[in-house]
C-alpha positions in Angstrom: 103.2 107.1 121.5 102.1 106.1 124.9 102.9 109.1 127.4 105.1 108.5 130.1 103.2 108.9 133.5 104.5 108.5 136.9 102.4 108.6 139.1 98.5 108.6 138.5 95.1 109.0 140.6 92.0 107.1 140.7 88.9 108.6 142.5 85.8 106.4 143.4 82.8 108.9 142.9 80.0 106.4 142.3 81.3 103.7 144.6 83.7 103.2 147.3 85.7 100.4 147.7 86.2 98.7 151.1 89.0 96.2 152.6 90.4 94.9 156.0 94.1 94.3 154.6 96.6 96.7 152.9 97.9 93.4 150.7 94.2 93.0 148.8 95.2 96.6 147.4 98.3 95.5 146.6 97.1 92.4 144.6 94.3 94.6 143.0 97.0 96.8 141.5 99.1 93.8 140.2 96.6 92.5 138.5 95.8 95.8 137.1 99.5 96.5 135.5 99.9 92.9 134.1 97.0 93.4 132.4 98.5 96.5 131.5 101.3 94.8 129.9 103.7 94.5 132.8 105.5 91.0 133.2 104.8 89.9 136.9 108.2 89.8 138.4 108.3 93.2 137.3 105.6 94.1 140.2 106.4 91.7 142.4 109.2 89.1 144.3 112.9 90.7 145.0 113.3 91.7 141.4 110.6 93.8 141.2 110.8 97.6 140.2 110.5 100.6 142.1 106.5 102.0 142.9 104.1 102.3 145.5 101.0 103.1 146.5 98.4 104.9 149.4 95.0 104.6 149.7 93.0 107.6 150.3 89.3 107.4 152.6 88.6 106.6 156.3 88.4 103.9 158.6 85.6 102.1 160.0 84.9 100.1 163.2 86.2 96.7 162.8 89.3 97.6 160.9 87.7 98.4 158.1 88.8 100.8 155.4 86.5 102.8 152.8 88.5 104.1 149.8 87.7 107.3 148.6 91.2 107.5 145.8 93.9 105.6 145.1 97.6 107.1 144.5 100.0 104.5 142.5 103.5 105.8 141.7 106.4 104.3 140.2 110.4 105.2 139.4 110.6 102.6 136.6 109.7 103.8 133.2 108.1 100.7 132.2 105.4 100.5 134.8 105.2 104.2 133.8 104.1 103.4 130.3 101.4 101.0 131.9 100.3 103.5 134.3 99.0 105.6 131.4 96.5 103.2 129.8 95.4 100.9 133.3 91.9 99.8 133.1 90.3 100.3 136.5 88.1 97.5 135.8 91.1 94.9 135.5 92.7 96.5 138.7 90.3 93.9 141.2 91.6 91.4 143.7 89.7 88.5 145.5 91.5 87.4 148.7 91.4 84.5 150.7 91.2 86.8 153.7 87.7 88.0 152.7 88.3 91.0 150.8 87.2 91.6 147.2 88.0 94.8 145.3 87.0 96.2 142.1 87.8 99.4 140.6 86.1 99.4 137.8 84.0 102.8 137.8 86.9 104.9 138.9 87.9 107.7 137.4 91.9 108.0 136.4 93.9 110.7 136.1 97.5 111.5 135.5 99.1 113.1 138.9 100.6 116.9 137.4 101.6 119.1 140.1 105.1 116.9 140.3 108.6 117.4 141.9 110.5 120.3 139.0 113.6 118.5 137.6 116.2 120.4 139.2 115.2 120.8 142.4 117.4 120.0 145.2 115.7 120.5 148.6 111.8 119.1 148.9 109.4 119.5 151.6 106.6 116.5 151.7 104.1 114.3 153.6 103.3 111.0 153.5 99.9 109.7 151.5 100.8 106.3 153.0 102.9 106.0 156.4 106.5 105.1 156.1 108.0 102.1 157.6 111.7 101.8 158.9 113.1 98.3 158.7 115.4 97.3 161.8 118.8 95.9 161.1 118.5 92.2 159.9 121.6 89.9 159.4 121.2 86.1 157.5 117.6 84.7 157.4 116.6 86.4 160.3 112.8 88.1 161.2 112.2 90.8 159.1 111.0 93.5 162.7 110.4 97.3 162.6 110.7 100.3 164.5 108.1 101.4 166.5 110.1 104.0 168.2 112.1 106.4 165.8 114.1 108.3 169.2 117.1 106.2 168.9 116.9 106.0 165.0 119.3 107.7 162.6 116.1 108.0 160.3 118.4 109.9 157.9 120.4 107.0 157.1 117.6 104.5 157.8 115.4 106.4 154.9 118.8 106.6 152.1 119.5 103.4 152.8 116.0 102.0 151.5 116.0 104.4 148.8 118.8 102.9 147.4 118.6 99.5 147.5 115.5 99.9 145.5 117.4 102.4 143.1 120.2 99.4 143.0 122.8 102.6 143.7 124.1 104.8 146.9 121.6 107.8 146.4 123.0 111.3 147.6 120.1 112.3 149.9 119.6 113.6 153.8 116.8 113.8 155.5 115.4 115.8 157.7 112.6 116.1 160.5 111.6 118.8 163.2 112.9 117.8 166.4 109.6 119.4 167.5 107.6 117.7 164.9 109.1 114.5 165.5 108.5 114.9 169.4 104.7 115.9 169.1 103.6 114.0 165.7 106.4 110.8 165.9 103.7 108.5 167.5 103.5 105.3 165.3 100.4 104.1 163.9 99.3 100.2 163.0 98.6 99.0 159.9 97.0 95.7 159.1 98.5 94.4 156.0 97.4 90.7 155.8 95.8 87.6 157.6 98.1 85.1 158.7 97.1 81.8 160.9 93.8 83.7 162.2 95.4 87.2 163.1 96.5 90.5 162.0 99.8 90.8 161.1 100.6 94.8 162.0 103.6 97.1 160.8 104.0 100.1 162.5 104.3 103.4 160.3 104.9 106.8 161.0 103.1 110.1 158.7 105.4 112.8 159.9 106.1 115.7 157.3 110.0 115.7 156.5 112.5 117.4 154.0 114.9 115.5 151.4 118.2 117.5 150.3 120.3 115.9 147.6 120.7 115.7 143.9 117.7 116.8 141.7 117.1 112.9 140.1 117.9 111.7 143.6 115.2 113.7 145.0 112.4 113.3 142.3 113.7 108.7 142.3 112.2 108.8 145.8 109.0 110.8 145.5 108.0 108.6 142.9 109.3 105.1 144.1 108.5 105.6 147.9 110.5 105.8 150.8 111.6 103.7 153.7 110.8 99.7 153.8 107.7 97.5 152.2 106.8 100.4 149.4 105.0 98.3 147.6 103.3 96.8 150.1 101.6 100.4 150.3 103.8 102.5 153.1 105.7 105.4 152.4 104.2 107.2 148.8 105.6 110.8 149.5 102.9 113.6 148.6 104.2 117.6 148.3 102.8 119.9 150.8 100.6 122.3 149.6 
């Protein structure tokens, strides 16, 4: 029987990957669990299940980013299963925006070191930056916060996580007032090309602790947290 891995690793030893925009990664790791078996509006559109992703390397001049690994991590049991036996070579993207990637090469490996079942309190940083979402009523423009000092970030992070677990999740969390002051600035990231620009998101990488129940706790570090997970923001990692 296929093992059921959450969350896996690949690491680009022999070549490194490049890209401009976070949604070419995205698209390279669609293709690479549909190939692994998972139907497509399982990875993607409004239906889609919980995972995410963050992209390990350095940046370059010109907005450039040179992978050095690749975290992908998922909630859902079924993108688990493919998680286990994805091909690196069929996780590739070609965009329209001028980015190719191929991962073929890369070297996989289950993540281990893993959130224990019963814990209730976790301390953990981000592998990708989190976004918040700002209130939105109807059809309106989907905006985010660039500013968390006037956000109840608490009840802005619980409420993502559970609309993507479909259920009100019994979780806090918490950040230093003096880590939020000093380490709170937002960073950019350019996710796609739309009408000749960037279109940027801003994200924040401060360390923070959840409280809550034990499945609660270990739903979010594998499905991500805050808005546009799947996009590639907010992939927790544990602190070491």
């Amino acid at each position: 029987m296929t093992p059921t891995v959450f969350r896996i690793r690949l690491i680009f030893n022999y070549m490194r990957p490049q890209f401009r925009f976070l949604d070419s990664v995205n698209a390279a790791v669609v293709a690479g669990l549909t190939e692994a078996g998972v139907p497509s509006e399982k990875v993607t559109g409004r239906e889609a299940g919980p995972w995410t992703f963050a992209v390990g390397g350095f940046s370059k001049r010109g907005g450039v980013t040179v992978m050095s690994g690749l975290t992908i991590s998922t909630a859902d049991a079924e993108i688990a299963r493919a998680l286990a036996g994805l091909d690196p070579a069929a996780t590739r993207a070609r965009s329209s925006n001028g980015d190719e990637l191929d991962f073929a090469g890369a070297d996989v490996s289950a993540e281990l070191r893993l959130p224990h079942e019963e814990v209730s309190e976790l301390a953990v940083a981000f592998g990708s930056p989190f976004a918040v979402m700002k209130p939105k009523t109807g059809r309106s423009k989907t905006r985010f916060h660039d500013d968390l000092g006037s956000v109840d970030l608490s009840a802005a992070l619980r409420a993502s996580v559970s609309a993507r677990a479909g259920r009100e999740v019994d979780l806090e969390f918490h950040v230093d007032p003096l880590t939020l002051a000093v380490n709170g600035r937002r960073r950019l990231v350019s996710t796609r090309f739309v009408r000749n620009r960037r279109i940027l998101i801003p994200a924040f990488s401060i360390p923070l602790t959840m409280r809550g129940r034990p499945e609660d706790i270990r739903f979010a570090y594998f499905a991500g947290i805050g808005a546009k997970t799947r996009g590639g923001f907010g992939c927790p990692v544990m602190l070491q």
